[in-house]
PDB file with SEQRES, HELIX, SHEET and CRYST1 records, atoms N, CA, C and O in Angstrom:
SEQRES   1 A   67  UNK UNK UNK UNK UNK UNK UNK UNK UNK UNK UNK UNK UNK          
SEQRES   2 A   67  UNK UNK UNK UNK UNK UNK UNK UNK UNK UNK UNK UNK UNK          
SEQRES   3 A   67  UNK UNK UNK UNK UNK UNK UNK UNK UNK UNK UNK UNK UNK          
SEQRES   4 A   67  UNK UNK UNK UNK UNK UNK UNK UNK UNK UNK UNK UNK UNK          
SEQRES   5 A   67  UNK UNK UNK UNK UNK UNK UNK UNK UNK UNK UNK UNK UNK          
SEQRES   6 A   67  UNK UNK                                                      
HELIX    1 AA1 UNK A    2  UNK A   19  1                                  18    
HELIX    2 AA2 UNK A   26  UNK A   33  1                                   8    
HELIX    3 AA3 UNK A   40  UNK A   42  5                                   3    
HELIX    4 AA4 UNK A   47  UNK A   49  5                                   3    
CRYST1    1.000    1.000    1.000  90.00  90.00  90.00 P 1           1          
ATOM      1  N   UNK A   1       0.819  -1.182   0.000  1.00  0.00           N  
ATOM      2  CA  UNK A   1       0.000   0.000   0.000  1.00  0.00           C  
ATOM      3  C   UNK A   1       0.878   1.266   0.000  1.00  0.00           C  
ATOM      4  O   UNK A   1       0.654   2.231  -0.731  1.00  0.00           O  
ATOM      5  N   UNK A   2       2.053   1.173   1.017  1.00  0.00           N  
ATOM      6  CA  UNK A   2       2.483   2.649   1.024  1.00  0.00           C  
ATOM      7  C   UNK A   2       3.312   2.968  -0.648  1.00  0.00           C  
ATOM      8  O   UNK A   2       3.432   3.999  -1.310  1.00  0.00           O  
ATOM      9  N   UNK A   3       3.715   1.696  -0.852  1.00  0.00           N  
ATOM     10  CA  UNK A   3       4.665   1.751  -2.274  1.00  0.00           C  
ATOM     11  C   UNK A   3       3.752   2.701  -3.352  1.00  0.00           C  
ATOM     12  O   UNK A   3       3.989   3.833  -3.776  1.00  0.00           O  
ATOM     13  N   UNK A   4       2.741   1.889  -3.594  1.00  0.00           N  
ATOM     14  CA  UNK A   4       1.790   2.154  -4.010  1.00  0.00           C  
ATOM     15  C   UNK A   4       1.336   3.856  -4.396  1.00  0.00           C  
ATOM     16  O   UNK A   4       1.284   4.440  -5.478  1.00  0.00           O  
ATOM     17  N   UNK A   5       1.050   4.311  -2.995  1.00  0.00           N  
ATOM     18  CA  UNK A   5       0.733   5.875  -2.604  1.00  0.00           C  
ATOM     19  C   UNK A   5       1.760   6.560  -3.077  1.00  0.00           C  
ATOM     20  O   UNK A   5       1.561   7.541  -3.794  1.00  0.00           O  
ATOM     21  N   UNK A   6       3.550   5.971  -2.606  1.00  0.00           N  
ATOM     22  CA  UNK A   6       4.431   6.868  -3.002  1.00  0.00           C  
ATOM     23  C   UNK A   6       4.763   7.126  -4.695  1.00  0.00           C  
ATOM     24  O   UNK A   6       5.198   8.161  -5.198  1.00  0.00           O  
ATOM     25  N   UNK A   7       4.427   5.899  -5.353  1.00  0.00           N  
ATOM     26  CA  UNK A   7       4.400   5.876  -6.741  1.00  0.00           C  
ATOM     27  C   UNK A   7       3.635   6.799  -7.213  1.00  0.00           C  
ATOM     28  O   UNK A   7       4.050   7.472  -8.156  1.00  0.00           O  
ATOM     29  N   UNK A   8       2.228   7.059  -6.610  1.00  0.00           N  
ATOM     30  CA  UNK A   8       1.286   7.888  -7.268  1.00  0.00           C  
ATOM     31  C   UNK A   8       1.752   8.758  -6.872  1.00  0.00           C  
ATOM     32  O   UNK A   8       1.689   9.677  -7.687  1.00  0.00           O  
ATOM     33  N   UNK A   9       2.458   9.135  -5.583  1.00  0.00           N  
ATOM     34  CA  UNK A   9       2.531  10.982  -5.944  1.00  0.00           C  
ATOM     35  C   UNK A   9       3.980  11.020  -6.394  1.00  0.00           C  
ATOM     36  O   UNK A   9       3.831  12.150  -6.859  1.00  0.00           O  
ATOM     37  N   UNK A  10       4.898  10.830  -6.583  1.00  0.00           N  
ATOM     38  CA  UNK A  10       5.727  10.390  -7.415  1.00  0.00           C  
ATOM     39  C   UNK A  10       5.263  11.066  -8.678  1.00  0.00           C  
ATOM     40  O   UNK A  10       5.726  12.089  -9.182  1.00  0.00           O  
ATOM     41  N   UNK A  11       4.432  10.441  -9.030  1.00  0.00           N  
ATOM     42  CA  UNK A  11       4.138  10.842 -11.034  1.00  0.00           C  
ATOM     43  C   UNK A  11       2.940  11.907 -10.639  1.00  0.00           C  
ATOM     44  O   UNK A  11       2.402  12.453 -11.602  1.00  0.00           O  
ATOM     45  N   UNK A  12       2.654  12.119  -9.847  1.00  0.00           N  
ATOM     46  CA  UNK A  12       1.961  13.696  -9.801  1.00  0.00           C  
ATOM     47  C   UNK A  12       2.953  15.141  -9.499  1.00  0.00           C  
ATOM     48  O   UNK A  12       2.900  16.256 -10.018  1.00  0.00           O  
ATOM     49  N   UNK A  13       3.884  14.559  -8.398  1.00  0.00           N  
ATOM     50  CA  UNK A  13       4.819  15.773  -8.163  1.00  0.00           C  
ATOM     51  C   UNK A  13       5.337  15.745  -9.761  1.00  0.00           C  
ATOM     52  O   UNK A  13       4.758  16.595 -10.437  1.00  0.00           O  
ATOM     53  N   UNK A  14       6.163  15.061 -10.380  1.00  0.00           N  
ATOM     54  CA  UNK A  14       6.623  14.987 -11.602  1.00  0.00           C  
ATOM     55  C   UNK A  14       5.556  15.723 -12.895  1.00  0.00           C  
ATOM     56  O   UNK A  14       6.100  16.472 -13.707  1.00  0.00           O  
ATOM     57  N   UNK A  15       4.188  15.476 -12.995  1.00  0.00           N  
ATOM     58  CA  UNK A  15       3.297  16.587 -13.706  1.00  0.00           C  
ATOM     59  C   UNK A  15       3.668  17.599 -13.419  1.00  0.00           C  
ATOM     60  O   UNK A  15       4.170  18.391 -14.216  1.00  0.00           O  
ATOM     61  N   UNK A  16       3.452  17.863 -11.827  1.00  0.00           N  
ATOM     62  CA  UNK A  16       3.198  19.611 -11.968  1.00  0.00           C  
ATOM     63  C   UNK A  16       4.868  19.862 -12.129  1.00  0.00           C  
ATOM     64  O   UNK A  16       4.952  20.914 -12.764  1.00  0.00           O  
ATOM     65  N   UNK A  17       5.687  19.566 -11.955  1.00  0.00           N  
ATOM     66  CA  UNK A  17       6.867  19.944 -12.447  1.00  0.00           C  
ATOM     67  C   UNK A  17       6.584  20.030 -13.825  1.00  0.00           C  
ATOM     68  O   UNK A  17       6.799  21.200 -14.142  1.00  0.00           O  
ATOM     69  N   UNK A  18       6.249  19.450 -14.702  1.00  0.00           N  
ATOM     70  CA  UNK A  18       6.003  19.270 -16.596  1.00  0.00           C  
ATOM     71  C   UNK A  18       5.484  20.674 -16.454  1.00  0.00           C  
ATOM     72  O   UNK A  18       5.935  21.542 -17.201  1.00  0.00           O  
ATOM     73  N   UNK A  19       4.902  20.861 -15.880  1.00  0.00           N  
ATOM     74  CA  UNK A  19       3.868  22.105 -15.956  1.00  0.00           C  
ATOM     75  C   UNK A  19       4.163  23.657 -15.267  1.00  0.00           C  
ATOM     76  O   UNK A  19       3.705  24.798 -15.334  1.00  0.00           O  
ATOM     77  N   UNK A  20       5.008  23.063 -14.715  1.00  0.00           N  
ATOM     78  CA  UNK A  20       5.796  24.600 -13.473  1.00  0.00           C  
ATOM     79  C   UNK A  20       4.545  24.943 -12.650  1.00  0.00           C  
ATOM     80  O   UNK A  20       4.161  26.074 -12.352  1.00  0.00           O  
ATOM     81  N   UNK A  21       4.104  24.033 -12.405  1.00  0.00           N  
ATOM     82  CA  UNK A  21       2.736  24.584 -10.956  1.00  0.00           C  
ATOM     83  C   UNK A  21       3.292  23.961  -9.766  1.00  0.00           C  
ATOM     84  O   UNK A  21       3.973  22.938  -9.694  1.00  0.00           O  
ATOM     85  N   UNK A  22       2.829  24.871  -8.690  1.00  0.00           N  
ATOM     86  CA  UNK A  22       3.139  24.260  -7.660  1.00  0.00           C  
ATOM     87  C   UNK A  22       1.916  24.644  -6.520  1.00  0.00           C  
ATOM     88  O   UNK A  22       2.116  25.494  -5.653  1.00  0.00           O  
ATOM     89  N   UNK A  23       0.687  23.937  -6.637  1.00  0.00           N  
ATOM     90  CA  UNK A  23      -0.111  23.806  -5.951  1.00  0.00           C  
ATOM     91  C   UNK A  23      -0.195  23.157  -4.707  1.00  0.00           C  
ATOM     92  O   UNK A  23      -1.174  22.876  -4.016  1.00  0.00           O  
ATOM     93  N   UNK A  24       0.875  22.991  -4.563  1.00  0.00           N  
ATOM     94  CA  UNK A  24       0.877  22.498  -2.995  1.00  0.00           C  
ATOM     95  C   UNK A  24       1.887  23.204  -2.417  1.00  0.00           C  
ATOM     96  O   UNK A  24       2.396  22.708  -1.412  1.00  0.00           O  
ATOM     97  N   UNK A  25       2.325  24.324  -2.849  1.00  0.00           N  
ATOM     98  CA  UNK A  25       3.507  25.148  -1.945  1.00  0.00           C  
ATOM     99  C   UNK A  25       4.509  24.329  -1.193  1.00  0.00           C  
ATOM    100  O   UNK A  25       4.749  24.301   0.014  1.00  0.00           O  
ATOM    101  N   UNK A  26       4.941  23.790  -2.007  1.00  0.00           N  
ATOM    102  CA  UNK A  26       6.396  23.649  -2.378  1.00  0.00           C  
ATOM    103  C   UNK A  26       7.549  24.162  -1.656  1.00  0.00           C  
ATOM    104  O   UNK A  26       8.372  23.678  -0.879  1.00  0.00           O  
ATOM    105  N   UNK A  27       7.268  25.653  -2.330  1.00  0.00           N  
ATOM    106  CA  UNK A  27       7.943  26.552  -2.308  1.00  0.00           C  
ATOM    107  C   UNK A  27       8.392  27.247  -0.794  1.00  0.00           C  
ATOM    108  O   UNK A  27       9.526  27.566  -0.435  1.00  0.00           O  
ATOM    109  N   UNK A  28       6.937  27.380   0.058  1.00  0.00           N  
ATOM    110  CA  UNK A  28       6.841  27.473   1.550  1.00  0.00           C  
ATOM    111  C   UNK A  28       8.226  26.753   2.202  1.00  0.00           C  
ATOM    112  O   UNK A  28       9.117  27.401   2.751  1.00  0.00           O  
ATOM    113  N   UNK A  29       8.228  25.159   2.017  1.00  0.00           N  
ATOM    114  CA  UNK A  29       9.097  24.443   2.562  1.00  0.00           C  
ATOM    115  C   UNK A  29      10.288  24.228   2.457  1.00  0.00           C  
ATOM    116  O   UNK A  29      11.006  23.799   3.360  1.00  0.00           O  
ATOM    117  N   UNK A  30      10.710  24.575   1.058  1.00  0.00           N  
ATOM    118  CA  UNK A  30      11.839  25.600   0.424  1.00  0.00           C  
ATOM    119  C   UNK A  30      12.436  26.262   1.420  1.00  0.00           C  
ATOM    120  O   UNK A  30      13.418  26.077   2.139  1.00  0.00           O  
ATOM    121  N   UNK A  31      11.417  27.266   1.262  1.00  0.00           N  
ATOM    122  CA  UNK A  31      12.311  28.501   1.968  1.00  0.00           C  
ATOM    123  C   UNK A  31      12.314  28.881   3.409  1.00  0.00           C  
ATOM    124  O   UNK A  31      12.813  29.908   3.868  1.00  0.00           O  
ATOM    125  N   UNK A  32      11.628  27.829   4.151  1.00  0.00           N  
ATOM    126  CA  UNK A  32      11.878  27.348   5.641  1.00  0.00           C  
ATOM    127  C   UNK A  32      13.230  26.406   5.344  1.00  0.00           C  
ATOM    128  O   UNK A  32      14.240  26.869   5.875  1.00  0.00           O  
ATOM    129  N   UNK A  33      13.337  25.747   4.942  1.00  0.00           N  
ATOM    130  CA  UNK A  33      14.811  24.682   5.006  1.00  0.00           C  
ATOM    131  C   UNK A  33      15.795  25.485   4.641  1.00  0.00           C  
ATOM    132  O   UNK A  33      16.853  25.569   5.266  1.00  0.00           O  
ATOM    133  N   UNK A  34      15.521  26.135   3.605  1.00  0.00           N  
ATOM    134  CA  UNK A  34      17.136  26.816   2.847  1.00  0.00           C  
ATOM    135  C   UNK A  34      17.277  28.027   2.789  1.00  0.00           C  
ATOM    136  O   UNK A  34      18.027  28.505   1.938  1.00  0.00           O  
ATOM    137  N   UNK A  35      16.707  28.689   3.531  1.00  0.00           N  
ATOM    138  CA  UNK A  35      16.134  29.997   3.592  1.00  0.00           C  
ATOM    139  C   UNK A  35      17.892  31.251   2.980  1.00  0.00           C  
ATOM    140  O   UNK A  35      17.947  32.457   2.736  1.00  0.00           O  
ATOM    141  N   UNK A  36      18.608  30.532   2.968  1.00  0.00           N  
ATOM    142  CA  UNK A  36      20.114  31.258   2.988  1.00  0.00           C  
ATOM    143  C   UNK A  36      20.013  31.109   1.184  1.00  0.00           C  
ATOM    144  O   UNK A  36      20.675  31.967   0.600  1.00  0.00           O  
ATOM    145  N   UNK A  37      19.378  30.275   0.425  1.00  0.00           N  
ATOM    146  CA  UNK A  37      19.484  29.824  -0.689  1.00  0.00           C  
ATOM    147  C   UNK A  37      18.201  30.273  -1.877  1.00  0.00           C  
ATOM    148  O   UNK A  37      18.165  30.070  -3.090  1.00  0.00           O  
ATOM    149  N   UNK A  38      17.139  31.006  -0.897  1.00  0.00           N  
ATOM    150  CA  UNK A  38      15.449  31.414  -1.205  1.00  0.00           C  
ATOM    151  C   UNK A  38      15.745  32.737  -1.505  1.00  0.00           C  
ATOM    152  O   UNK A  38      16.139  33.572  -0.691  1.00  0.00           O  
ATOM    153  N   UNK A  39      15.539  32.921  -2.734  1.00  0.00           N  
ATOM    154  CA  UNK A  39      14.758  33.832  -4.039  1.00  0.00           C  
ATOM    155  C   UNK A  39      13.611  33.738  -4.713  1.00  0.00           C  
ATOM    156  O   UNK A  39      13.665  33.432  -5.904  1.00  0.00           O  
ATOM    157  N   UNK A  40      12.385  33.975  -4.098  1.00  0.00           N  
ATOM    158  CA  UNK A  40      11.213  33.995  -4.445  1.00  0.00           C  
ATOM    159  C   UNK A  40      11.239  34.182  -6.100  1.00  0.00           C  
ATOM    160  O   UNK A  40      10.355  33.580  -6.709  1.00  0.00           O  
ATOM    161  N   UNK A  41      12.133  34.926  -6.829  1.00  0.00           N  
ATOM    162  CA  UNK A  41      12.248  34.982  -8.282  1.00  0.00           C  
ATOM    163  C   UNK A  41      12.710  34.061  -8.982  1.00  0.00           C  
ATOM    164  O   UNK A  41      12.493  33.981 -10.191  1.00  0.00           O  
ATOM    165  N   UNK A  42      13.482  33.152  -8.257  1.00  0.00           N  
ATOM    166  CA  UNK A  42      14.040  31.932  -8.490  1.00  0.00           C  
ATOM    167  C   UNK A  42      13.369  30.309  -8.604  1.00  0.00           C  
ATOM    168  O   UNK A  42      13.866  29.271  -9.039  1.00  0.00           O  
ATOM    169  N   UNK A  43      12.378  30.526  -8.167  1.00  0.00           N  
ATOM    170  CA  UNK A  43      11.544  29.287  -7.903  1.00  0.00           C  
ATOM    171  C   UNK A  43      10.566  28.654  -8.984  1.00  0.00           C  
ATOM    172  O   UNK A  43      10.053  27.543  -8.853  1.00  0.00           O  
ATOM    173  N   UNK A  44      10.404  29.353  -9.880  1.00  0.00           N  
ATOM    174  CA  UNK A  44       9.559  28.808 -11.087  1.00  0.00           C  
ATOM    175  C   UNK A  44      11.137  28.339 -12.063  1.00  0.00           C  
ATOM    176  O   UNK A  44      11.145  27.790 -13.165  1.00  0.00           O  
ATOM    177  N   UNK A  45      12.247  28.725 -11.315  1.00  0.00           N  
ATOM    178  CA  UNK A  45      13.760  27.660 -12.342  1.00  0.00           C  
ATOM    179  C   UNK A  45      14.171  26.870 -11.480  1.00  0.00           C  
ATOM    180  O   UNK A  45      15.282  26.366 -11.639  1.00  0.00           O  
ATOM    181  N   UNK A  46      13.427  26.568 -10.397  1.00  0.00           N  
ATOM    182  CA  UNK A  46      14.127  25.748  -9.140  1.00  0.00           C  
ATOM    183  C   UNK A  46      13.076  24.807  -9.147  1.00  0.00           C  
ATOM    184  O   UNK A  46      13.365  23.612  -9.213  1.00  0.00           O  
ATOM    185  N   UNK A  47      12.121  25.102  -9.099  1.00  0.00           N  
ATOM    186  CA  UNK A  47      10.896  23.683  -9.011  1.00  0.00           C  
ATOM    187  C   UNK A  47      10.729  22.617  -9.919  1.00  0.00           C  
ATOM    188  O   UNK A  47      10.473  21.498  -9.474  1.00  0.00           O  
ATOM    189  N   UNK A  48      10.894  22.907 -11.721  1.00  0.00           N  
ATOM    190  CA  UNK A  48      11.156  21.752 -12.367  1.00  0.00           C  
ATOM    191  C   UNK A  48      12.078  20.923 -12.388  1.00  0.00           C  
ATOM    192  O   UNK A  48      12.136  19.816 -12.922  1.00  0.00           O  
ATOM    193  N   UNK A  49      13.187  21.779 -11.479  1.00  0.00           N  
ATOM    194  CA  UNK A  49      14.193  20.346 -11.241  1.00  0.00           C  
ATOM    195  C   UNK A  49      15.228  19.695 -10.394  1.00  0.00           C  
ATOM    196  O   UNK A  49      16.364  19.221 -10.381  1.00  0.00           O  
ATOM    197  N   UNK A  50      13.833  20.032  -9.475  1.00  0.00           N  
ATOM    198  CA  UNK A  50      14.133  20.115  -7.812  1.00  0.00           C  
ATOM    199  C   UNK A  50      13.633  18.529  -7.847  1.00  0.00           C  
ATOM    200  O   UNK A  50      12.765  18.029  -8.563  1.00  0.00           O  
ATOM    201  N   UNK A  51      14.272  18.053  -7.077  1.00  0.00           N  
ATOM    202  CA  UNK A  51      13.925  16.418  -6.760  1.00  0.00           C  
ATOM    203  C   UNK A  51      13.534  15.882  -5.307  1.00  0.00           C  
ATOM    204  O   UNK A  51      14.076  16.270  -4.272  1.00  0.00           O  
ATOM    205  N   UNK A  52      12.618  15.029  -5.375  1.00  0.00           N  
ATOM    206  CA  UNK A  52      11.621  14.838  -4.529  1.00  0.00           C  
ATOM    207  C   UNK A  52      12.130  13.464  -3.932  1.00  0.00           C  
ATOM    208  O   UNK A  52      12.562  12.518  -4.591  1.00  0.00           O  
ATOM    209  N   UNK A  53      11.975  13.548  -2.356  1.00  0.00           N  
ATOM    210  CA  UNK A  53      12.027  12.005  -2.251  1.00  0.00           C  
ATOM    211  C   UNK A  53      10.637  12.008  -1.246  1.00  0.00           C  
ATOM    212  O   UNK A  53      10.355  12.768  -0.320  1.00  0.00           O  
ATOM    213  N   UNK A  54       9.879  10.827  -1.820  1.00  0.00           N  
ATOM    214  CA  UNK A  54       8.531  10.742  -1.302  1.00  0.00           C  
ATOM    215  C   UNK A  54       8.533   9.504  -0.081  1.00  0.00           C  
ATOM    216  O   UNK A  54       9.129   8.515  -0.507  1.00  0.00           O  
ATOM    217  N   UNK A  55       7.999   9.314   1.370  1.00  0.00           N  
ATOM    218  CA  UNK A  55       8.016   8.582   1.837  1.00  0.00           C  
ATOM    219  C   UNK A  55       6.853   8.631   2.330  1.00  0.00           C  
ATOM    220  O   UNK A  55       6.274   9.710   2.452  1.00  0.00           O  
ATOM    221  N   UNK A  56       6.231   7.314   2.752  1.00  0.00           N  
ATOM    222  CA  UNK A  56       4.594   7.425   3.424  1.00  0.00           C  
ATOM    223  C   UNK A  56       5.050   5.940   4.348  1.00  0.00           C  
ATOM    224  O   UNK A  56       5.719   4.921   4.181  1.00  0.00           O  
ATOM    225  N   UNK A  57       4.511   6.355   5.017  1.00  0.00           N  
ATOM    226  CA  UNK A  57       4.150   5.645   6.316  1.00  0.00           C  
ATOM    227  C   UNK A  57       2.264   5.270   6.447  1.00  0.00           C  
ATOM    228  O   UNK A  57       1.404   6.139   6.586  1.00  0.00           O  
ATOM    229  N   UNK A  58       2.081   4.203   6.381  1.00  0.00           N  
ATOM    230  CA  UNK A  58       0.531   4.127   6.526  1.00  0.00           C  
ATOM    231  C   UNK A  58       0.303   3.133   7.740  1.00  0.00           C  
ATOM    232  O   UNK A  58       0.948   2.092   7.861  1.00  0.00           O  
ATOM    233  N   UNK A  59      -0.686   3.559   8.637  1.00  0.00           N  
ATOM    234  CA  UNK A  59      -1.051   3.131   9.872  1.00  0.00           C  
ATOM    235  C   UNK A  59      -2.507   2.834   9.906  1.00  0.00           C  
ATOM    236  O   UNK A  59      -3.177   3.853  10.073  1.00  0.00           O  
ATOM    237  N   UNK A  60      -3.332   1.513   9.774  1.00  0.00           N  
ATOM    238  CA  UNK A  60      -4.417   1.674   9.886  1.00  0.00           C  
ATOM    239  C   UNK A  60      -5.048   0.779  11.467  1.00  0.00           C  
ATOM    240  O   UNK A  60      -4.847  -0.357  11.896  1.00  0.00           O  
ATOM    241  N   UNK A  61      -5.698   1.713  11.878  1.00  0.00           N  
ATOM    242  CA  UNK A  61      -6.088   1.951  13.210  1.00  0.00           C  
ATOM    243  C   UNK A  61      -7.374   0.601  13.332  1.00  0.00           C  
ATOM    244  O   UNK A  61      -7.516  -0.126  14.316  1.00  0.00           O  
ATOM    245  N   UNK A  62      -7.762   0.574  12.730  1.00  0.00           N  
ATOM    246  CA  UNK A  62      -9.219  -0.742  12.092  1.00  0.00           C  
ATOM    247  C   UNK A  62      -9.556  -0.624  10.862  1.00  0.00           C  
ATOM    248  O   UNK A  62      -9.327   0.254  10.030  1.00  0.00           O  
ATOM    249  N   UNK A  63     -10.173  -1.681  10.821  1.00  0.00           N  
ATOM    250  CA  UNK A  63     -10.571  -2.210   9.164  1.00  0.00           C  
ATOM    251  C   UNK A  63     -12.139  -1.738   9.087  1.00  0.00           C  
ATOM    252  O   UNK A  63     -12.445  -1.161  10.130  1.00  0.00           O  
ATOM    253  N   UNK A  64     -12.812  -1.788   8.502  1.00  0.00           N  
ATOM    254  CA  UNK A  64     -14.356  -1.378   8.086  1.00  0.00           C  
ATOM    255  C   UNK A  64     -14.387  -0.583   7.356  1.00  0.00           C  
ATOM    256  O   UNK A  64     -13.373  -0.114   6.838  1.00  0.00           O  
ATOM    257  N   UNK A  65     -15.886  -0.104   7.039  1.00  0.00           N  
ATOM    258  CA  UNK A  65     -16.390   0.771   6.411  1.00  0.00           C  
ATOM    259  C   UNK A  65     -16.826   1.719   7.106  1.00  0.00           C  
ATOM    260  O   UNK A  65     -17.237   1.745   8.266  1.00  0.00           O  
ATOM    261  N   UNK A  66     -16.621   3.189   5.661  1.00  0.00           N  
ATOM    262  CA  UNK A  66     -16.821   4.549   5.700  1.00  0.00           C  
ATOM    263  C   UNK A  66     -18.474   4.627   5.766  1.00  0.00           C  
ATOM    264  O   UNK A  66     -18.950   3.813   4.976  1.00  0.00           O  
ATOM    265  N   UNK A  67     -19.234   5.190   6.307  1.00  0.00           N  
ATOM    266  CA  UNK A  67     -20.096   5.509   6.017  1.00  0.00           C  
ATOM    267  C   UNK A  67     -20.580   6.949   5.554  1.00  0.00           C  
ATOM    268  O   UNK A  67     -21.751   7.129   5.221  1.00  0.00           O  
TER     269      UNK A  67                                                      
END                                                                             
């Protein structure tokens, strides 16, 4: 399952890179980590080929149904 999840966003982060969107602010977390390295003018040449490492952890608490 988690493989799974990380694959899919995997090839979604990789779209919006195709596309230079960054709808999930990205960019925010950027420039909290590297803040010595953050140029807000810089980030639409930094996001297509900025590389992602995706990890998920999945925990399920019980099995059943949503209602």
């Amino acid at each position: 399952m988690e493989a799974e999840i990380e694959a899919r966003l995997s090839a979604t982060i990789k779209k919006l890179q195709q596309f230079n969107s960054d709808p999930i602010d990205f960019w925010e977390q950027f420039r909290v980590q590297h803040h010595e390295l953050w140029k807000r003018n810089d980030w639409k040449k930094i996001f297509p080929k900025a590389r992602f490492r995706v990890l998920v952890k999945v925990k399920i608490i019980r099995e059943g149904t949503i209602r």
